[in-house]
C-alpha positions in Angstrom: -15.5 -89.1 58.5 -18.8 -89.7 57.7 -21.3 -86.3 58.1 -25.1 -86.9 59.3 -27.4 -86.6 56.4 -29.6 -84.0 58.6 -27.2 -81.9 58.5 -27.7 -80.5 55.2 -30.7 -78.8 53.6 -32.3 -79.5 50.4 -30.4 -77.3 47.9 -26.9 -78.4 49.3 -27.5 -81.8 49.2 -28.5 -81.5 45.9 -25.4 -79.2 45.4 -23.5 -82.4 46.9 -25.3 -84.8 44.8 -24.3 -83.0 41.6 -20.5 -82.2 42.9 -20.1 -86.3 42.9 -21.6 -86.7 39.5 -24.7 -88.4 41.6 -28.2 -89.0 39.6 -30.4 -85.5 41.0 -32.9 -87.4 42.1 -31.4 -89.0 44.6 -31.9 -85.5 47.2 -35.7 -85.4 46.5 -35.9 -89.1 47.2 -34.2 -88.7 50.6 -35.9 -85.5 51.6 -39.3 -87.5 51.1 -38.6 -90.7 52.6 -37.4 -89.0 55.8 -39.8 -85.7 56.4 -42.9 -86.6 54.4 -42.6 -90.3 55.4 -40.8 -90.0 58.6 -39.1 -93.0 58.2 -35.7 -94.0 59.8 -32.2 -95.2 58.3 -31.5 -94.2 54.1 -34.2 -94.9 52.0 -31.3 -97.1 49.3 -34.1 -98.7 47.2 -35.3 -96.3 44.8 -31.6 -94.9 44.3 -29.0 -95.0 42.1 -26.3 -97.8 42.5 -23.2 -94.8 42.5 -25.6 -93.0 44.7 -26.0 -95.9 47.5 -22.5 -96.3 47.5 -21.7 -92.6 47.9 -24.2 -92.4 51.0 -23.3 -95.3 52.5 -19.2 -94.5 52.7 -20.2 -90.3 53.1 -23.1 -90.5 55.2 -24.9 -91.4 58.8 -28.8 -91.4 59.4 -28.6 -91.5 63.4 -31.2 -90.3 65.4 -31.9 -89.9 68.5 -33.6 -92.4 70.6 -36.7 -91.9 72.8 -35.9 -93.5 76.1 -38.6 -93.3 78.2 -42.1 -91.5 77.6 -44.3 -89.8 80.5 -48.1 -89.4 79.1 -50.4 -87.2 81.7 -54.2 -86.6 81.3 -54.0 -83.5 79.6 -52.7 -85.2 76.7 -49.2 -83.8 77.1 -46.5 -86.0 76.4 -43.0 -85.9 77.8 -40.0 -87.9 76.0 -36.6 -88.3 77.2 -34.1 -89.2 74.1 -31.2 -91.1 74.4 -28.7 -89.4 72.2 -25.4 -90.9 70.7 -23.2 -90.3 73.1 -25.2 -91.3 75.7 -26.7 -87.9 77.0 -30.0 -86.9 77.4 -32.3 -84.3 76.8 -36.8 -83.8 76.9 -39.1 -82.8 74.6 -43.0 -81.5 75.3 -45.6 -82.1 73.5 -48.3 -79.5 74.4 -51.6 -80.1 73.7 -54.0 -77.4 72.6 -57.2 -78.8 70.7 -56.4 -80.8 68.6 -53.3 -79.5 67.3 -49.8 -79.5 69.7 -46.3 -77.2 70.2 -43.8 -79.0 70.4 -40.9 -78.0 73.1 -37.7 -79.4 72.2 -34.2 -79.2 73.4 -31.1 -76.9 71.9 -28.5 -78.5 74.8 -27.7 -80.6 77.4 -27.5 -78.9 80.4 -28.0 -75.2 80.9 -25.3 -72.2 81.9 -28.5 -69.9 83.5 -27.9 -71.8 87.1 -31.5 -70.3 88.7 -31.6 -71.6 91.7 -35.5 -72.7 91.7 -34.2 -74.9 88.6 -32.7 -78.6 88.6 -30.9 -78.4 85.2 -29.6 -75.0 85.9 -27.6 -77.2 88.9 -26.2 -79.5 86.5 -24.2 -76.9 84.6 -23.9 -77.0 80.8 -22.4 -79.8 79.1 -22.7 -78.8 75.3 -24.9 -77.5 72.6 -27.0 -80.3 70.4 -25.9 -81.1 67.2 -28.6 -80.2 64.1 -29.7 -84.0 63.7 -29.9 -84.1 67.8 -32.6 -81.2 67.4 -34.6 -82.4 64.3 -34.7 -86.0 65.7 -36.2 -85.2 68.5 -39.1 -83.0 66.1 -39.6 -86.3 64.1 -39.4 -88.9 66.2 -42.1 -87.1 68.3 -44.1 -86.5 65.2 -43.7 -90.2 64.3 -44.9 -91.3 67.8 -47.8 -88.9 68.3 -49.1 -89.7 64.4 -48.5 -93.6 65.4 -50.0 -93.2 68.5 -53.0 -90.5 68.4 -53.6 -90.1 64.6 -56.2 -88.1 64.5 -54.3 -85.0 66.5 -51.0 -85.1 64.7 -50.5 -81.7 63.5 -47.5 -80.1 65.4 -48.4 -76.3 64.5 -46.0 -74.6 66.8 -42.3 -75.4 67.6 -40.5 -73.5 70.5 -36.9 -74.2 72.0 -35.9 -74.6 75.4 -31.8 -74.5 76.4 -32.5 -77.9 78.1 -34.9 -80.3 78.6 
């Protein structure tokens, strides 16, 4: 079973990288192609031959998707993301200056059941998964830096149990 490459953090998959006799640079490569560059899918160019292959049998790169996108005139943005299974969950971007919090998810659903609330009627169907909750950070980040470049900076990151 293959595991998503979000899943780890820096020092294990380097740990990872040297358990399999991989070349360490491979880790620092990956890290940089998808946080610094915010790029999608393995960045297999710049890697080692044994180290393509290990990612390629070992590991996934699946994100989730944005679906739809609600803009309003205060500059916040609203994305719903399609995730694997075919769920879906919102993230905010809140405006302040020019700087933004971002609001994203941690499930699908929610257990709290306040009656003033339309999620809490749905109930809750699970807790996201770690790449579920950092895809929807960087494909934000990707859109908003794509989209208004010159008020990119995500300073503050909050959660909500459903969006």
């Amino acid at each position: 079973m293959k595991t998503s490459f979000y899943q780890y953090t820096l020092p294990e998959l380097q740990a990872l990288f040297k358990g399999h006799d991989l070349p360490p640079t491979g880790p620092g490569l990956l890290f940089n192609w998808h946080y610094k560059k915010r790029k999608s899918g393995p960045c297999l160019t710049d890697l080692a031959k044994k180290s393509i292959a290990f990612i390629e049998q070992h590991m996934t790169f699946d994100l989730p998707t944005i679906d739809t996108i609600q803009e309003s005139s205060d500059k916040t943005v609203k994305f719903l993301f399609k995730l694997q299974d075919g769920l879906k969950v919102e993230t905010v971007l809140i405006p302040f200056k020019n700087k933004y919090t971002i609001c994203l998810s941690s499930q699908v659903g929610c257990a709290m059941k306040c009656s003033f609330c339309h999620t809490g009627l749905q109930g809750l169907a699970r807790n996201l998964k770690t790449e579920e909750i950092i895809g929807q950070f960087t494909e934000s980040q990707k859109w908003l830096s794509e989209h208004r470049p010159a008020d990119d900076k995500i300073l503050n990151i909050v959660f909500m149990g459903q969006g």
